[in-house]
LUMROMI-930562 format. One record per residue: residue in three letters; x negated, y negated, z negated of N, C-alpha, C in turn. Coordinates in pm, whole numbers, plus 50000, padded with zeros to 5 digits. Example, Ala and Ser with C-alpha at 12.3 -4.5 7.8 and 13.67 -1.06 7.14 Angstrom:
BEGIN
res, n_X, n_Y, n_Z, ca_X, ca_Y, ca_Z, c_X, c_Y, c_Z
ALA, 48681, 50569, 49220, 48770, 50450, 49220, 48680, 50330, 49220
SER, 48715, 50225, 49292, 48633, 50106, 49286, 48710, 49997, 49213
//
This chain:
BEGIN
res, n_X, n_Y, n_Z, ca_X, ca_Y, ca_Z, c_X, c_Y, c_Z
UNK, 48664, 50624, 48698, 48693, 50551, 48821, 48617, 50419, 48820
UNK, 48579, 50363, 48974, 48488, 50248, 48953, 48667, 50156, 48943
UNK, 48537, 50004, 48935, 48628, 49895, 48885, 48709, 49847, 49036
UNK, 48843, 49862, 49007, 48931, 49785, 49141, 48976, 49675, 49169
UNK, 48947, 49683, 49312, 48934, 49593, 49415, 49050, 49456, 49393
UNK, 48980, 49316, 49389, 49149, 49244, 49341, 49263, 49284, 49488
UNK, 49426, 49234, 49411, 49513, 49244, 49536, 49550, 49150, 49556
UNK, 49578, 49149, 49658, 49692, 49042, 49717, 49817, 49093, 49721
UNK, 49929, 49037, 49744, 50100, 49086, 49770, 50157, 48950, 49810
UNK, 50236, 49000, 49902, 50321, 48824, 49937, 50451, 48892, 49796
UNK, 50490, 48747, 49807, 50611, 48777, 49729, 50724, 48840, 49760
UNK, 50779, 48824, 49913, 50891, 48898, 49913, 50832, 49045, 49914
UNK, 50733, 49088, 49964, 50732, 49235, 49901, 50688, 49288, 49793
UNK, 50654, 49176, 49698, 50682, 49225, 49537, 50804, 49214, 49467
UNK, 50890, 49103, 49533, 51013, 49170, 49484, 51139, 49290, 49529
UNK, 51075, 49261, 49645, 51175, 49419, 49736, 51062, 49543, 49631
UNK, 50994, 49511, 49588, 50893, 49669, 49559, 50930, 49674, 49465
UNK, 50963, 49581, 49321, 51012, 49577, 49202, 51148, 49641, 49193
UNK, 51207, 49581, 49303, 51392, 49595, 49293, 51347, 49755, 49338
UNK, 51302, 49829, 49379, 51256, 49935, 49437, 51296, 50051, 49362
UNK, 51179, 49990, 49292, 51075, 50069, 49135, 51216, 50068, 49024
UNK, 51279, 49976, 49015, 51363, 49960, 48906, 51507, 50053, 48940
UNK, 51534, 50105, 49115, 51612, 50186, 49142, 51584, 50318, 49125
UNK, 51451, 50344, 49127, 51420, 50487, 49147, 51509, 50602, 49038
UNK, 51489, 50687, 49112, 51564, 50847, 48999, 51429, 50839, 48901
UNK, 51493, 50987, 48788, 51330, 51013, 48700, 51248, 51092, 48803
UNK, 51292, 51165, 48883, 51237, 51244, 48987, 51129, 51195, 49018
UNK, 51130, 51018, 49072, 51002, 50915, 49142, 50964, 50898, 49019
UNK, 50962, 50875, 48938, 50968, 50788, 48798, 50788, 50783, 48806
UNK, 50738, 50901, 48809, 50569, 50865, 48807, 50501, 50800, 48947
UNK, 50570, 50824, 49037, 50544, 50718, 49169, 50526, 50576, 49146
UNK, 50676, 50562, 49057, 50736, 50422, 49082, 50601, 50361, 48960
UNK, 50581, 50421, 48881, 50481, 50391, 48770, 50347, 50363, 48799
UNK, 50316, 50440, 48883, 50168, 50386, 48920, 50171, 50244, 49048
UNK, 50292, 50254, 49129, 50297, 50105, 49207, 50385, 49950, 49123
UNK, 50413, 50002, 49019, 50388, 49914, 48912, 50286, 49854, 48854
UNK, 50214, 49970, 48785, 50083, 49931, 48744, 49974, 49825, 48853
UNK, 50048, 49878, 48968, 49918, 49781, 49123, 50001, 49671, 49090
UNK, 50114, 49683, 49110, 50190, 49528, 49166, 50139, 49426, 49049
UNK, 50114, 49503, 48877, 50131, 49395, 48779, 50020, 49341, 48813
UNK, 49910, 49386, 48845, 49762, 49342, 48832, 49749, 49242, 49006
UNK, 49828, 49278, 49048, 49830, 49162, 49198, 49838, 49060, 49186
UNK, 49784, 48975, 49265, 49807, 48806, 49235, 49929, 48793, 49404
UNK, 50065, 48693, 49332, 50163, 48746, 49462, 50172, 48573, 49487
UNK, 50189, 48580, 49626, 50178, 48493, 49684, 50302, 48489, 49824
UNK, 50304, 48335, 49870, 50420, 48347, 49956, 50367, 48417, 50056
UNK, 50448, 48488, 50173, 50398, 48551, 50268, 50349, 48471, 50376
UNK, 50310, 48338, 50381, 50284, 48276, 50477, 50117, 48259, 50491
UNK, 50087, 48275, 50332, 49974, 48236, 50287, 49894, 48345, 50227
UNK, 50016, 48508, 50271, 49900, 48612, 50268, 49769, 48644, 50390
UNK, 49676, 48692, 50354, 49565, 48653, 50439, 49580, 48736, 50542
UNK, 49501, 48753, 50670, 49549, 48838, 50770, 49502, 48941, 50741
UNK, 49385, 49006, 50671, 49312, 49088, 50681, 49364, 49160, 50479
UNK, 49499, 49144, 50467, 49527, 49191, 50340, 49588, 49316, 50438
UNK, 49702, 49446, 50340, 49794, 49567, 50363, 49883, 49514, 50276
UNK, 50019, 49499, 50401, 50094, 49435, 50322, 50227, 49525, 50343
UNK, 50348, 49541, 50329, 50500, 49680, 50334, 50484, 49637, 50531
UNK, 50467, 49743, 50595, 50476, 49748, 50707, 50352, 49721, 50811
UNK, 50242, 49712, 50746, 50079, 49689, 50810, 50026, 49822, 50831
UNK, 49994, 49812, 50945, 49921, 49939, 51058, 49807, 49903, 50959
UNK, 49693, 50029, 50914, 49598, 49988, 50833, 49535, 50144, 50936
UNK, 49422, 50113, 50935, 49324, 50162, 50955, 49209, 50200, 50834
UNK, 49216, 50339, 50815, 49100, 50369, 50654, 49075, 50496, 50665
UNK, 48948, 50530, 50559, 48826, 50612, 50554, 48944, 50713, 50441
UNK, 48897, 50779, 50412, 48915, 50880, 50319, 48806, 51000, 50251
UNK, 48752, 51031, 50140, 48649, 51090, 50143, 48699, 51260, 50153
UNK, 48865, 51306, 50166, 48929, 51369, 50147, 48995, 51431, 50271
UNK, 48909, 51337, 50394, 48954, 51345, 50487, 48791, 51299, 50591
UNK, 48806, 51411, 50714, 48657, 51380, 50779, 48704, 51275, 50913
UNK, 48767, 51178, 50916, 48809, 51109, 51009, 48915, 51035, 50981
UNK, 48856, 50912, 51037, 48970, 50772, 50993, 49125, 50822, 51026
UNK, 49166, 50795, 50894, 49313, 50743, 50949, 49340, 50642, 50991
UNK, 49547, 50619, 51031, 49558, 50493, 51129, 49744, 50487, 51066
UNK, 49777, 50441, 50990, 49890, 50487, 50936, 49973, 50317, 50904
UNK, 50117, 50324, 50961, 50177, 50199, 50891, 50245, 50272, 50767
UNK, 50232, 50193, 50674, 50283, 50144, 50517, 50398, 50115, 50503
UNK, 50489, 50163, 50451, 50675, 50192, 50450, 50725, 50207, 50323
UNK, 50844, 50135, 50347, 50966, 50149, 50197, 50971, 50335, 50220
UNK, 51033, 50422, 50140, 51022, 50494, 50140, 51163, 50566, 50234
UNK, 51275, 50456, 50198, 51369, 50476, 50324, 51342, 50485, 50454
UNK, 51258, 50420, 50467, 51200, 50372, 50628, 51171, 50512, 50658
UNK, 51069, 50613, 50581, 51003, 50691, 50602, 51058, 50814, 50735
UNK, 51044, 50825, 50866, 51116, 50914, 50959, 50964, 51040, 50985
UNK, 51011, 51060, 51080, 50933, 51205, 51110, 50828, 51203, 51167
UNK, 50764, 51018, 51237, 50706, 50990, 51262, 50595, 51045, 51200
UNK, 50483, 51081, 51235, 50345, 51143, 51169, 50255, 50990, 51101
UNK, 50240, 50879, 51182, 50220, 50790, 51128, 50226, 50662, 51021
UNK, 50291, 50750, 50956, 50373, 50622, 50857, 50340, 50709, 50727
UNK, 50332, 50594, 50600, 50267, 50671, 50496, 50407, 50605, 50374
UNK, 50415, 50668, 50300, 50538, 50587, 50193, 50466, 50483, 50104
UNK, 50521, 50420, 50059, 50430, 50337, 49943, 50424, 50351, 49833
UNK, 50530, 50501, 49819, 50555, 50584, 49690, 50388, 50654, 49692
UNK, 50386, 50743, 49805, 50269, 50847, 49816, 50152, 50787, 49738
UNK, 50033, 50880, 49699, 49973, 50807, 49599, 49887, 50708, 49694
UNK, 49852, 50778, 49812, 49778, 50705, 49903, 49837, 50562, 49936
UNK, 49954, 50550, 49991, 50040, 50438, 49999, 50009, 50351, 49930
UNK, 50040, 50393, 49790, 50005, 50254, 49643, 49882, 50204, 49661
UNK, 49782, 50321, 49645, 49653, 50295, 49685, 49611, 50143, 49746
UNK, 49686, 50192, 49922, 49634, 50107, 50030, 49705, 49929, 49990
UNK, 49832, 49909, 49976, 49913, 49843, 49932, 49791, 49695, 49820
UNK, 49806, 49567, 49873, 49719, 49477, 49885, 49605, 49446, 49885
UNK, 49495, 49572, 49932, 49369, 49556, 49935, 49345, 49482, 50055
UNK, 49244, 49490, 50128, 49144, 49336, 50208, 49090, 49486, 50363
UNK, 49025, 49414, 50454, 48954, 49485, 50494, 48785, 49509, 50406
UNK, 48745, 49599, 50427, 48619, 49602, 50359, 48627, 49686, 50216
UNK, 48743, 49684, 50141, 48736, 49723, 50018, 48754, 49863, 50004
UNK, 48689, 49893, 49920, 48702, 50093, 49865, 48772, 50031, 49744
UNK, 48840, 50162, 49735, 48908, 50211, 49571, 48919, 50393, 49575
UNK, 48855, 50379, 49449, 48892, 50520, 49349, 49057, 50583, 49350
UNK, 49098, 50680, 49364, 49261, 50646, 49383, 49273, 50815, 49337
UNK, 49340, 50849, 49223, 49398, 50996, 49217, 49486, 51077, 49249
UNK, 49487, 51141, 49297, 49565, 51216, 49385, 49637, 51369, 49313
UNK, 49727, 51402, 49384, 49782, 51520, 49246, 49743, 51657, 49282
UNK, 49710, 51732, 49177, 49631, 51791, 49085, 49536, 51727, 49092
UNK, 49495, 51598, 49037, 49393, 51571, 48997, 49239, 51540, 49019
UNK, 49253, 51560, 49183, 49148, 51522, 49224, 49126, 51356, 49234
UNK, 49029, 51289, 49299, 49003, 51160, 49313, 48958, 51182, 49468
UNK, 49044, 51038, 49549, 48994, 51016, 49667, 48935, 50928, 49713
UNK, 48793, 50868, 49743, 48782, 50695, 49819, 48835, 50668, 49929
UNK, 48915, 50554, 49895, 48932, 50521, 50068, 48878, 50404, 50041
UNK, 48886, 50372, 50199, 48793, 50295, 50242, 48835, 50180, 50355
UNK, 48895, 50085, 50354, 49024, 50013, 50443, 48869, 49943, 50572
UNK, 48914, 50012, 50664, 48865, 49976, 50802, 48893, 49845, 50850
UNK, 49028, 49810, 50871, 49097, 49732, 50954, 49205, 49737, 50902
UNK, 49281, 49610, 50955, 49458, 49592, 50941, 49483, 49550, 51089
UNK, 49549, 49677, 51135, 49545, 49671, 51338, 49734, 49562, 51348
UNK, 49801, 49568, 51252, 49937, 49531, 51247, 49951, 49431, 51108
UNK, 50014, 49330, 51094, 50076, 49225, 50978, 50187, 49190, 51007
UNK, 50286, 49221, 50989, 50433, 49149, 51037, 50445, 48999, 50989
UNK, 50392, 49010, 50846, 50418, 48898, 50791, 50319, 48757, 50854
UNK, 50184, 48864, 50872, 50155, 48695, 50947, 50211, 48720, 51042
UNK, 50275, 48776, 51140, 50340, 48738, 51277, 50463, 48672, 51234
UNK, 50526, 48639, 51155, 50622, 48562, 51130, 50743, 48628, 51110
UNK, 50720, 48803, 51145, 50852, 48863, 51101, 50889, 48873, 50981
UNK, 51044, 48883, 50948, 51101, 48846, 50856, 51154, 48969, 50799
UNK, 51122, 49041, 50722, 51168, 49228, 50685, 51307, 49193, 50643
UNK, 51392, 49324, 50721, 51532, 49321, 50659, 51546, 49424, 50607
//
């Protein structure tokens, strides 16, 4: 895998993602493990002063996929959140972790199960709650 992209994370959604990770069954247990591994290597910051153009728990993101022949357009969700909506991706899914504090502009290497490898490729961030000032409950 090439070398990845730095992250960003505001803080309250590194600690709602921690308190998360630390609830999960063994069932998630390898989910919760690889959005660990992202969160440790994130640099977390207050949410006021995350940038607009980061993917942050609830950002409409716009991205490439090499696994896929046409952009996706997907908001980023606790995994409760997750409804039947076609648009919404978990932050469990491997893709989810993936997308979860990269920038516009940035690719990452990201593995997917059985074992393949996917690039994505972050287009845009069309939604930020956090810079709009909403407050996640």
């Amino acid at each position: 895998m090439s070398t990845r992209p730095d992250l960003i994370v505001s803080s309250l959604d590194f600690d709602r993602l921690d308190a998360m990770i630390a609830a999960l069954s063994q069932a998630q247990a390898s989910a919760g493990a690889a959005l660990a591994a992202e969160l440790a290597r994130a640099r977390v910051v207050e949410p006021a002063e995350l940038p607009p153009d980061r993917v942050s728990m609830r950002s409409t993101v716009r991205f490439m996929s090499t696994h896929e022949h046409h952009p996706s357009r997907l908001t980023l969700v606790y995994p409760h959140e997750l409804g039947s909506e076609a648009d919404q991706i978990s932050v469990l899914a491997p893709v989810g972790t993936a997308l979860l504090g990269l920038r516009a502009g940035d690719s990452i290497d990201w593995p997917l199960p059985g074992g393949d490898i996917t690039r994505l490729s972050i287009l845009g961030i069309d939604y930020q709650p956090e810079r709009e000032g909403q407050v996640h409950r």
